[in-house]
N, C-alpha and C positions, 0 to 999 in steps of 0.2 A: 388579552393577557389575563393571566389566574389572578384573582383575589387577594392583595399585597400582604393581607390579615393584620394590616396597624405597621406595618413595616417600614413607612414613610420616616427618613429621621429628622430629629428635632432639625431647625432652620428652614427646612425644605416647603417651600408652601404650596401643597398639595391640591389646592383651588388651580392654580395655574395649572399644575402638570395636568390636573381632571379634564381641561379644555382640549387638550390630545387624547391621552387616554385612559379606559375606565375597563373596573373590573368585566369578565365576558359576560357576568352575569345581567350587569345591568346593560349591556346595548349589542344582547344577542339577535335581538329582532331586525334594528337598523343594519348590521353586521351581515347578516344571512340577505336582507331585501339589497344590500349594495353588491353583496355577489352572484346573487341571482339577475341583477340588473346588467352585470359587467358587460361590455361586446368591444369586441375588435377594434383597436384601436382605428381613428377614421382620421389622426392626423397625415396628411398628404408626405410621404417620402418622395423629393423631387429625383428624376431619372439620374445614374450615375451615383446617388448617391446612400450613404447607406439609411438606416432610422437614427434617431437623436437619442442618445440613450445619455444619464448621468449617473450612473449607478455609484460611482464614490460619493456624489452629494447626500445621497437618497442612503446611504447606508450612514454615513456622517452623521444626517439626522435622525436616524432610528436607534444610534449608539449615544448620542445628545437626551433623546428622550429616556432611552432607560438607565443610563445616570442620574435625569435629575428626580425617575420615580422610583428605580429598585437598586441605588447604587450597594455593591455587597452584597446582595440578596442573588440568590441562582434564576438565572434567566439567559433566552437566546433569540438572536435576531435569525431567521430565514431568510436566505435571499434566492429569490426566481430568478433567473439569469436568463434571457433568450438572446442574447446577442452582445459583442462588445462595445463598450462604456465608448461614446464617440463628444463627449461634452465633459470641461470641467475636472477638477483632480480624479485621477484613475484612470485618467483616458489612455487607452491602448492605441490608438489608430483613426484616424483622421476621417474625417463625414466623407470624402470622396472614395468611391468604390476603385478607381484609379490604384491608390497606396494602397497594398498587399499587408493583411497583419503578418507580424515578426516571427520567420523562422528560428530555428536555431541556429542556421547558416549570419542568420541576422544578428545574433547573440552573439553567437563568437567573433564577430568583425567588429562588436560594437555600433552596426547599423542602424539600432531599432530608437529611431529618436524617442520615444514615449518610454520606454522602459523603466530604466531608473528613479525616474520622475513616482513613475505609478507606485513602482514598488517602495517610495520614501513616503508616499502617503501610507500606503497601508500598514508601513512601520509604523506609522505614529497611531493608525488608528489601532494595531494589534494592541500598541501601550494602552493608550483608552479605552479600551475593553478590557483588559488585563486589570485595570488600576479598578474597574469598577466589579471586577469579578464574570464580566458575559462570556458568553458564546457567539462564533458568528460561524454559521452553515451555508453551505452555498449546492445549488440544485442549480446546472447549468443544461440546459436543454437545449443546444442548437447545432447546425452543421459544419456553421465555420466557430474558431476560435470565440472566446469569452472571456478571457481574460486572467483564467484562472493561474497562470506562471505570475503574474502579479500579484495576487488575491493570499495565494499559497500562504506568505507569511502571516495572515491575519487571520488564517484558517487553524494554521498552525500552532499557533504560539496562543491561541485561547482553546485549544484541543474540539477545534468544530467539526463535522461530516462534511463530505463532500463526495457529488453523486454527478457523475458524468454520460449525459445521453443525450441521441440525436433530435428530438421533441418530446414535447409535452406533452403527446400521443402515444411514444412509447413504453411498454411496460419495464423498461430500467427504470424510468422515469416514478411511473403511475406506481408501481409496488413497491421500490424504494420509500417514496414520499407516506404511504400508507404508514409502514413498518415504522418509522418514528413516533408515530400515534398510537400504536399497539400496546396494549396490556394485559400481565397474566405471561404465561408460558413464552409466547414470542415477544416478547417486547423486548426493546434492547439493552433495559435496564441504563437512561440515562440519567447520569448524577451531574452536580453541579460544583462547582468554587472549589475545587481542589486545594491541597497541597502535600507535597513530597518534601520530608526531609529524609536525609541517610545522615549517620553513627557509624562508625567503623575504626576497628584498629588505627593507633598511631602511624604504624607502618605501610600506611593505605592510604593512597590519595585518590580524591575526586577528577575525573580529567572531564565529565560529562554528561548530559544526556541529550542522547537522538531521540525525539519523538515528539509527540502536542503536549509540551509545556512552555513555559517562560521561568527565565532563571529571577530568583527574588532578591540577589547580589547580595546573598550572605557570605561574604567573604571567611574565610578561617584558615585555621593551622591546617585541618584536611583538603584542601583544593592543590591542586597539581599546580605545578608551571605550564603543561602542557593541557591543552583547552581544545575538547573533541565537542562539537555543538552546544548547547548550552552552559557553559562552564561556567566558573571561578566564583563555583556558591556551592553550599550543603543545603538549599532548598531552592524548591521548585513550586509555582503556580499552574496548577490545572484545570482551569475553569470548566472544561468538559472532558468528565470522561467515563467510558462505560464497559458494561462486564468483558469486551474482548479486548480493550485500551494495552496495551503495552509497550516498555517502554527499555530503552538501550542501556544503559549505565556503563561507561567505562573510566577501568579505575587501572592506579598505577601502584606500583610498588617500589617505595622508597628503600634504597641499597643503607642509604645510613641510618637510617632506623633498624633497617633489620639487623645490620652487622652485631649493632648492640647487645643481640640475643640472642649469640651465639654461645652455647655451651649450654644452653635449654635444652632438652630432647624435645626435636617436636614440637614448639610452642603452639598453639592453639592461634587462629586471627576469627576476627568475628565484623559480621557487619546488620546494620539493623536500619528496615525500612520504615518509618512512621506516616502513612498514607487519613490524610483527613479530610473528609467531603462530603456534600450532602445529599442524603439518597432521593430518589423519584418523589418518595410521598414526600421531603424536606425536612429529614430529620437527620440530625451532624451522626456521623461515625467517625468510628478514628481507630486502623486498623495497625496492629503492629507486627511487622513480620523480623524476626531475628533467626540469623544461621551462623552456625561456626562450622568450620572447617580446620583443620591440621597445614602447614607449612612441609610443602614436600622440596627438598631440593633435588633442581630438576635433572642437575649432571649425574647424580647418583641412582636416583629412582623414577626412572622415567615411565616405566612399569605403572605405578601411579597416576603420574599424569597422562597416561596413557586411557587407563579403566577410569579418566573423570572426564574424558572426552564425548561431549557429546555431536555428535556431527551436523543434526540439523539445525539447532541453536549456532553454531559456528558458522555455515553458509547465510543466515539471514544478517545476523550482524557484519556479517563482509559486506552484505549485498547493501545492509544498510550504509556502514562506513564506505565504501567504494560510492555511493548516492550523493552521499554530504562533501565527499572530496572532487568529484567530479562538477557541483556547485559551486563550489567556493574556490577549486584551483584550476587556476587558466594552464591548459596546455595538457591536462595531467589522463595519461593513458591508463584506462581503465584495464584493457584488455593485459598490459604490461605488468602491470603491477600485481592483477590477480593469479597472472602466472608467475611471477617469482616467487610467491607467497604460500601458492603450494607445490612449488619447485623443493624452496626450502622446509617445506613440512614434508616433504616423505625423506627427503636425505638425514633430516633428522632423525624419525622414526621409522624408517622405510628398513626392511633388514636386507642384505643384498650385498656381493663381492663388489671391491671396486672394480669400476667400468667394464661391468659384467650386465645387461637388462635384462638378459633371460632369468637371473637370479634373486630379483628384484621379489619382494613377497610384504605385503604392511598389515598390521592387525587389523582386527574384522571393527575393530571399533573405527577406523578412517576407511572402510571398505568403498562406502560409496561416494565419499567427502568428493572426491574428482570426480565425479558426475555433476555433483551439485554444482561444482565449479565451472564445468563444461557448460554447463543448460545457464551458469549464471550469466558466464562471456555471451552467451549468444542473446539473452532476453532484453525486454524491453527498457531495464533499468541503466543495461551499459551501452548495447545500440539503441543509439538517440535517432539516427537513421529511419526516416516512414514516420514517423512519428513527430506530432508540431509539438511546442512545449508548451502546452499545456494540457498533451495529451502524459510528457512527459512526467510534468508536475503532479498530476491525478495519481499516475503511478505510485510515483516517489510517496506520496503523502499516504496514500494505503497501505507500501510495504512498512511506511514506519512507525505505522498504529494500529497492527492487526497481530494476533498472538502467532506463536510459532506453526503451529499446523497451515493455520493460513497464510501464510509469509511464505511458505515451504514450495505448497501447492502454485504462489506465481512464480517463483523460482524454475522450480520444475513440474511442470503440471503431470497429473495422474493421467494413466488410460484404461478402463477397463473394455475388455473384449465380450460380445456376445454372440453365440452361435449353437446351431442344431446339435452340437458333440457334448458341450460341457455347460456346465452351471457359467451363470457372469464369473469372469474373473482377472486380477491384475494382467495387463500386458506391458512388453517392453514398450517404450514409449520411443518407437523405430517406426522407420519407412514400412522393417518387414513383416510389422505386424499386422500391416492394411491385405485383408484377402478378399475374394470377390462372393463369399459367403459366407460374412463376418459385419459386424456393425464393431464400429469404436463408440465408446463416450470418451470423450476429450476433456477435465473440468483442470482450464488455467485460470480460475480467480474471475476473471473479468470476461471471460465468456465460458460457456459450455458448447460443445460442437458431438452433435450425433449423427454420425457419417457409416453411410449405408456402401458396403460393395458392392460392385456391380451386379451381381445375378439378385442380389437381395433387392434391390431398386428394380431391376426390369421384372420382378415376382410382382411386387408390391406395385408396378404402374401396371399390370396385369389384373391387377387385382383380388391375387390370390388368397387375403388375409379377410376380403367379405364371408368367402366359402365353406362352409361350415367343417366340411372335409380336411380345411386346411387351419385349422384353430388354433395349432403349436405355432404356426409361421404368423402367424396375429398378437401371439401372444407375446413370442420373441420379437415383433413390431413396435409392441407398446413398454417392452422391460427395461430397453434406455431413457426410455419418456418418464415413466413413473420415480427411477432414480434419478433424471435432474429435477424433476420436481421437488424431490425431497431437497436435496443441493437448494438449489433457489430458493424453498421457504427458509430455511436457515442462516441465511447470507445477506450478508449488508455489508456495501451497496448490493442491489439483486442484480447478479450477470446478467451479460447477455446469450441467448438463445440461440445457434445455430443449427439448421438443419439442412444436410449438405447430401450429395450423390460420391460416390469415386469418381474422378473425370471430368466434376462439377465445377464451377466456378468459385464456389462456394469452398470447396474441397481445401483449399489454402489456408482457409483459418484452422486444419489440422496440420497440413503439410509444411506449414511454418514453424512449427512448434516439435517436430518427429527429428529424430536420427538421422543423416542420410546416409546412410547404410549402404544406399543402394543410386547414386546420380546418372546421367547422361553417359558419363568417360565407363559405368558399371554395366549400361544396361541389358549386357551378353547373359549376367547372371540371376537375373533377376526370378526368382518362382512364376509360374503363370496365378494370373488373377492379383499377385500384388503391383506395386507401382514403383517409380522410384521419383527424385527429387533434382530438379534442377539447379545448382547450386557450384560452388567453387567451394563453399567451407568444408572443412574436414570432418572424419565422423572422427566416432568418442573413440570407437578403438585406435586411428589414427592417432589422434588425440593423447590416451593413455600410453602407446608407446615411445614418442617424442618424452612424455612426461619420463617415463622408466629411464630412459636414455640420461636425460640429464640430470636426473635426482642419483643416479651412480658415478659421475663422473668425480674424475680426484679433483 
């Protein structure tokens, strides 16, 4: 741990804590000879059964010690995870290999005897970390589950990191863990001991925030009745948080406050964020952001709220809200709800005769909002499906603390196209984009997939891109590699890497993610050299006209 600098406070007696631990300065050497000594563990795992893990004790007391040495002071606990907690509070799943950790299937029956239990520890310890100002990160590295659907809250709510890979060998892993260490230009600029208050009009209430904080139970005249995740306070605890941290805010508008101010033109509403924390080197900031805006009434001037629409900011906070309700509400159909919701947003603004769809036409400012929508119903946020939870929780806990661009990108993931005719450039993110001499770069957030068409693959296992004659076909080999590289150094956590054929096995982690434009019940029409997709779901045009259908109906 860094150098307290006298930070110890009065009653604390700093003799004892020194007998655990001391600044790095003074017992770097011991530090360095016990890591270099470390080897594989040699306690005997009996057959059947799994290793003996206690990671809630083991964490209990790492959150124990830096209360009693830096409580208030910015600091973080790392936790290496290689398999789930099988001993003692936080236990997920039982020492026999026998009992299956907890599906989702498990979750929603209420099956998973550990669950509850775990997650009530890590409530209390989220408070005691909270109450002393820490961090707690978790780097899970293993093949089967770890626990992290438990963990989430205590990851959560002190705004920690959280890095999901299959070993301690891999480079999600290895470059991840590097990049919190970094400084200068790539570092991720982490700060410490947060806090959030918001200010705002009379007329304006608090219902919330989604994101890595804890509410500080400032109750007041601004807090809503209605309470969308962290609610019924004007301040927030952010013990970690860093230059891409963002965070949800929803607010409500009070009808009898406004009425009051009627006969104003126009009044003016205002709301002001006062963000206070302490930066890397550990010196307090305290940042003030104030916006006003105008009161447009919406029956009148919809023109307005029309040209303040911004579309990709409005899919990620569905994507977030639909997250948090699908958590907290038993029964509650995601895919239903996202459809009504822009059912009723194009009938509002959609221009169009009644029960006419060919007449159907919406501003260019919602033009692409129903894609987002589309690509949201299908992603990994509302089907839980293939996915265990705590692949699901990793998700969830990235889309709710990463800035808009990146939130967008796992929503709908980008593809860019590369080929002998033109420069790189955007492609539709479809079945019929795949050609058989053409490379995709594929970048959803959590992986990157560089998928080669077939004559481009049988070129290259040829190996035509050694031959000096053939230097353009080498070069176009290396122009998707060079751009995920750039993607990966910038990115945290660091994706993962796919490198696939058309036809491949691999080829899925694109074809998962594409349009199906083009399935099985299509495949009379397909172009030669592209593909099509095995599936029952509907493509987007299918899609959008279902949608025109119902948003004109009387």
């Amino acid at each position: 741990m860094p150098q307290a600098n006298g930070l110890h406070p009065a009653g604390h007696p700093t003799a004892s804590v020194k007998r655990f631990l001391l600044p790095a300065l003074d017992c770097e050497y011991t530090l360095n000879a016990l890591l270099d000594e470390l080897q594989t563990d040699q306690w005997p795992v009996e057959a059947g059964n799994r290793a003996r893990r206690c990671t809630g004790v083991a964490l209990s007391v790492a959150a124990g010690l830096l209360g009693a040495c830096l409580p208030g002071t910015g600091a973080r606990i790392i936790t290496l995870v290689g398999g789930p907690c099988t001993e003692g509070p936080g236990m997920i799943v039982s020492k026999e290999l026998s009992e299956p950790v907890r599906s989702h299937k498990d979750l929603d029956k209420d099956a998973a005897p550990h669950f509850h239990k775990a997650v009530k520890f890590y409530d209390n310890l989220a408070k005691q970390l909270v109450a002393q100002g820490h961090v707690l990160d978790i780097f899970a590295s293993a093949l089967d589950q770890v626990g992290i659907a438990e963990m989430k809250v205590a990851v959560e709510r002190t705004g920690g990191l959280v890095v999901l890979a299959e070993s301690f060998g891999h480079s999600v892993f290895k470059d991840s863990f590097k990049r919190i260490f970094d400084s200068g230009e790539q570092s991720l600029g982490l700060s410490f001991n947060g806090t959030l208050e918001i200010n705002c009009s009379k007329d304006i209430k608090i219902q919330g925030i989604i994101g890595p904080c804890t509410s500080l139970e400032k109750k007041g005249a601004l807090c809503s009745d209605t309470v969308t995740g962290q609610g019924n306070t004007t301040a927030w605890k952010i013990c970690g948080l860093d230059r891409s941290t963002c965070l949800t805010v929803f607010f409500d508008i009070s009808p009898s406050e406004r009425s009051s101010q009627s006969g104003i033109p126009n009044p003016q509403l205002y709301l002001q964020f006062l963000t206070n924390y302490q930066n890397p080197e550990g010196h307090m900031r305290l940042r003030v952001t104030t916006v006003t805006r105008k009161w447009v009434e919406g029956s009148a001037n919809s023109a307005e709220l029309v040209e303040g629409f911004d579309q990709e900011t409005a899919a990620v906070v569905l994507a977030r809200y639909v997250s948090l309700k699908m958590e907290m509400e038993e029964e509650f159909d995601a895919t239903r709800w996202l459809d009504r919701t822009l059912i009723r947003l194009c009938s509002r603004f959609g221009d169009y005769r009644k029960d006419d769809p060919t007449s159907f036409t919406i501003n260019p400012n919602f033009s692409i909002f129903p894609q987002f929508m589309f690509n949201l119903r299908r992603s990994q946020f509302v089907q839980v499906f293939n996915n265990s939870p705590d692949e699901t929780a990793y998700f969830r806990m990235l889309l709710n603390r990463e800035n808009i661009t990146n939130s967008v990108v796992m929503i709908q993931p980008s593809l860019i196209s590369y080929s002998f005719n033109a420069p790189p450039s955007p492609a539709l993110l479809d079945v019929a984009s795949i050609a058989a001499d053409r490379i995709l770069l594929l970048d959803a957030y959590f992986s990157l997939v560089i998928f080669h068409g077939t004559t481009i693959a049988q070129w290259r296992n040829m190996g035509y891109q050694n031959q000096p004659e053939h230097q353009v076909f080498a070069q176009l080999l290396q122009a998707p590699r060079d751009d995920a590289q750039m993607i990966i150094r910038d990115r945290f956590p660091v994706p993962r890497l796919v490198v696939c054929d058309q036809h491949g096995s691999q080829a899925r982690f694109l074809l998962a993610k594409l349009n199906p434009s083009a399935t099985y019940n299509s495949a009379h029409e397909v172009a030669p050299g592209s593909d099509i997709i095995f599936t029952d779901d509907v493509s987007l045009q299918v899609f959008c006209e279902h949608l025109q259908r119902l948003a004109v109906q009387s």
